[in-house]
C-alpha positions as CSV (number, residue, x, y, z in Angstrom):
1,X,-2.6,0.5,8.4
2,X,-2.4,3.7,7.5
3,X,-2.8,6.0,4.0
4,X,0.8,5.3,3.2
5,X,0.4,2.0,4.0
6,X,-2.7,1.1,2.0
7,X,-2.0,3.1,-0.7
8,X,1.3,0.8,-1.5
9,X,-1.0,-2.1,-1.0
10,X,-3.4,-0.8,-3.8
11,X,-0.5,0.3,-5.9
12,X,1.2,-3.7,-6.2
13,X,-2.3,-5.1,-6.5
14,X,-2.6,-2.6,-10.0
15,X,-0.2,-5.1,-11.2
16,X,-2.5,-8.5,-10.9
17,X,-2.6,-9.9,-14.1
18,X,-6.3,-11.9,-13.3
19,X,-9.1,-10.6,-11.2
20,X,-9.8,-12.1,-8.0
21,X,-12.7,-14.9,-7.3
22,X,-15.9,-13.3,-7.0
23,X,-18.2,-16.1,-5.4
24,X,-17.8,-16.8,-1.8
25,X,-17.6,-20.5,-2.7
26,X,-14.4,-19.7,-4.7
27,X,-12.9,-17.0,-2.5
28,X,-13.2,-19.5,0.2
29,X,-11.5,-22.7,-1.9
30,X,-9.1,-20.5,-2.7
31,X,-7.6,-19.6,0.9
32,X,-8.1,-23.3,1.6
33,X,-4.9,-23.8,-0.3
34,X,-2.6,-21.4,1.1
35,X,-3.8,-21.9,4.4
36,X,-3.6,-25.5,3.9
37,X,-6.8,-26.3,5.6
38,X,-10.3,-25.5,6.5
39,X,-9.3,-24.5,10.3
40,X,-7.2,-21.7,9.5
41,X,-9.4,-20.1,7.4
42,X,-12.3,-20.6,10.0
43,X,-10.2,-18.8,12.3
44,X,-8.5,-16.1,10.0
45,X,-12.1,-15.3,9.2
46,X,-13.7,-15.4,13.0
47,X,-16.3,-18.0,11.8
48,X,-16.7,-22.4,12.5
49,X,-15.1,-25.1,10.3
50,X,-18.3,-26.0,9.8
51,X,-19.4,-22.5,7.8
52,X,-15.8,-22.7,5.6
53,X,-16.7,-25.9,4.7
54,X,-19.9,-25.4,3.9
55,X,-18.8,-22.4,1.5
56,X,-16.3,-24.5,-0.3
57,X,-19.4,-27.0,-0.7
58,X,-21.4,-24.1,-2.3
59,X,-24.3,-24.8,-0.1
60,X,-23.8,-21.4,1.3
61,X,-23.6,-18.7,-1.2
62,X,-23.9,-15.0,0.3
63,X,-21.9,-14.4,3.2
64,X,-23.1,-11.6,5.5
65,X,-21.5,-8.1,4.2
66,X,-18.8,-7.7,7.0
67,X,-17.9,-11.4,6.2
68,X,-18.1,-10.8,2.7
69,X,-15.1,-7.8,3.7
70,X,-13.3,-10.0,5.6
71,X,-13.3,-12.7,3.3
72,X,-12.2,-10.9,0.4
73,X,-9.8,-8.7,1.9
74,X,-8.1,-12.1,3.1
75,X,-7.6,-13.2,-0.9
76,X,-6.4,-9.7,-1.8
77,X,-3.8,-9.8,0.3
78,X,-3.1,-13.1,-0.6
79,X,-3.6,-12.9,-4.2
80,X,-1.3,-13.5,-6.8
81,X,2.2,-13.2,-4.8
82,X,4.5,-14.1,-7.6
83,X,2.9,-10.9,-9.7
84,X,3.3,-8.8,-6.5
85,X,6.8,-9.6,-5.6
86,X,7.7,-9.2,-9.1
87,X,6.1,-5.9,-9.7
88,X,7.2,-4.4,-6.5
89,X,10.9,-5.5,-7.2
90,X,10.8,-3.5,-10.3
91,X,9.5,-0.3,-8.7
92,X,12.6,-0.7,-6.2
93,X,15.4,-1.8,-9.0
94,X,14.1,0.5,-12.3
95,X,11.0,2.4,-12.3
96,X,10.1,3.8,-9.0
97,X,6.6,4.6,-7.9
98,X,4.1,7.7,-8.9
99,X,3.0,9.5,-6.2
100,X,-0.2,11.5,-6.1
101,X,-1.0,13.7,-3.2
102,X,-2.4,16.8,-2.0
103,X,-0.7,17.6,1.5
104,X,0.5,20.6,3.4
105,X,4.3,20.9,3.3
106,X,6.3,23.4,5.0
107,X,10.5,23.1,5.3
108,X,13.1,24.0,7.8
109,X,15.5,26.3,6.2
110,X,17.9,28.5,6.4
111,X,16.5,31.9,8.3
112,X,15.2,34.3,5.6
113,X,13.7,32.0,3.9
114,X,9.5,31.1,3.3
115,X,8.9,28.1,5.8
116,X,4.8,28.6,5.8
117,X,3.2,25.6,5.4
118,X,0.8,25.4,2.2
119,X,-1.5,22.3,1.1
120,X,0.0,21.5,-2.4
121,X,-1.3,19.1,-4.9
122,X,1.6,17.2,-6.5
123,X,2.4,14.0,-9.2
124,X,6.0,12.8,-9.1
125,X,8.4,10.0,-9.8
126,X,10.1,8.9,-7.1
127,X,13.7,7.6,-7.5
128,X,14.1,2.9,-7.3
129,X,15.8,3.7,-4.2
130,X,13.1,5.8,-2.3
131,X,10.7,2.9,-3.8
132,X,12.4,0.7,-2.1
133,X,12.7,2.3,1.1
134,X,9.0,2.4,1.7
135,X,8.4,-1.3,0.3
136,X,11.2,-2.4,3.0
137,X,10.1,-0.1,5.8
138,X,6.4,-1.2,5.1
139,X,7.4,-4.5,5.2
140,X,9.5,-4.6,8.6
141,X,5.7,-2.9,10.3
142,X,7.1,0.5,10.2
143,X,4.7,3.6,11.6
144,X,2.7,5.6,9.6
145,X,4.8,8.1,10.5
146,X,8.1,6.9,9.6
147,X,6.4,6.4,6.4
148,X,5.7,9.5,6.0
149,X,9.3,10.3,6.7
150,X,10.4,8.8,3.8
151,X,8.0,9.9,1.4
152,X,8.7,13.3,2.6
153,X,12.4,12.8,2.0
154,X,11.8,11.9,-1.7
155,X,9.3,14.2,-2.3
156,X,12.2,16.9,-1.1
157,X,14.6,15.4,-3.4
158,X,12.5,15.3,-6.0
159,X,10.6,18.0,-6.0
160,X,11.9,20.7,-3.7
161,X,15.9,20.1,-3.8
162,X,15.8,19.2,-8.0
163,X,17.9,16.1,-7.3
164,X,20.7,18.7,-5.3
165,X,20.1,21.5,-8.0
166,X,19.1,23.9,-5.5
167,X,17.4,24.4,-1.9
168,X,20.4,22.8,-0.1
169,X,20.0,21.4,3.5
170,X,16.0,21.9,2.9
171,X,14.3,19.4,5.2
172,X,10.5,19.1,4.6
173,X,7.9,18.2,6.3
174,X,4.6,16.4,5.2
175,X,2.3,16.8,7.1
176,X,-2.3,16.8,6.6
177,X,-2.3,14.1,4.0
178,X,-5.5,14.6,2.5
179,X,-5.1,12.2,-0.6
180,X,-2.3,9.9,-1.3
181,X,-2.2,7.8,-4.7
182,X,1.0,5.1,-5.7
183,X,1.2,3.9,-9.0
184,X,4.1,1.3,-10.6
């Protein structure tokens, strides 16, 4: 994935209501169920049946660190999915996501206009609808860069256009994300 990408990602997992496991032994359990068997995880994680079940046996307790990544980067994403379907519903039906970022952004306008591209640091609220854009695009495996698209879309409107006050026809582009923040 990409910035765009993970930063949705960290944005629906603000909205777990309980931590995650924290042992291995518990992580471990805990993909047992989804996965409905000791197999799949072996193989999700890249490791024998034998090591799963000795995890969920808790006669292993410290994983090494890049299984320790794997392992709980596996329960993140399957964390909670009730709470993240929920939460990212709302952002596309009433309240949108916050977006954080410093990037360069330059337009195509009509001539005599400024067009120079200028790294800016802004905080907006996107619009439900733009929300939901990049939840749906994410989820259909879309690019980085048509991402990006989008974001830069409702950044325009938001920011650049005033919701069709002014700078008519202004297409912007986004462009050297340097930081990237989603909030609910």
């Amino acid at each position: 994935m990409g910035i765009l990408g993970d930063g949705l990602e960290r944005a629906v997992q603000q909205a777990f209501t309980r931590p995650i496991p924290k042992s291995a032994g518990a992580q471990m359990r805990y993909l047992v169920k989804p996965l409905k068997g000791t197999r799949a995880v072996a193989d999700l994680l890249g490791v024998s049946q034998r090591t799963v079940e000795r995890y969920v046996k808790d006669q292993i307790r410290r994983p090494r660190a890049d299984l320790a990544r794997r392992l709980e980067d596996a329960v993140r994403a399957r964390w909670q999915p009730r709470v993240r379907e929920r939460a990212r519903r709302q952002a596309a039906t009433s309240t949108g996501l916050v977006v954080d970022t410093r990037a360069r952004f330059g337009f195509t306008a009509a001539p005599g206009t400024t067009d120079d591209a200028r790294i800016r640091h802004l905080t907006l609220a996107l619009p439900p609808q733009y929300a939901a854009r990049l939840f749906d695009a994410h989820d259909a495996g879309a690019s980085e860069q048509q991402l990006r698209g989008i974001a830069a879309e409702g950044l325009g409107e938001v920011y650049f256009r005033d919701g069709g006050r002014r700078a008519h026809g202004l297409a912007v582009e986004f462009t050297d994300v340097e930081q990237l923040i989603f909030d609910l």
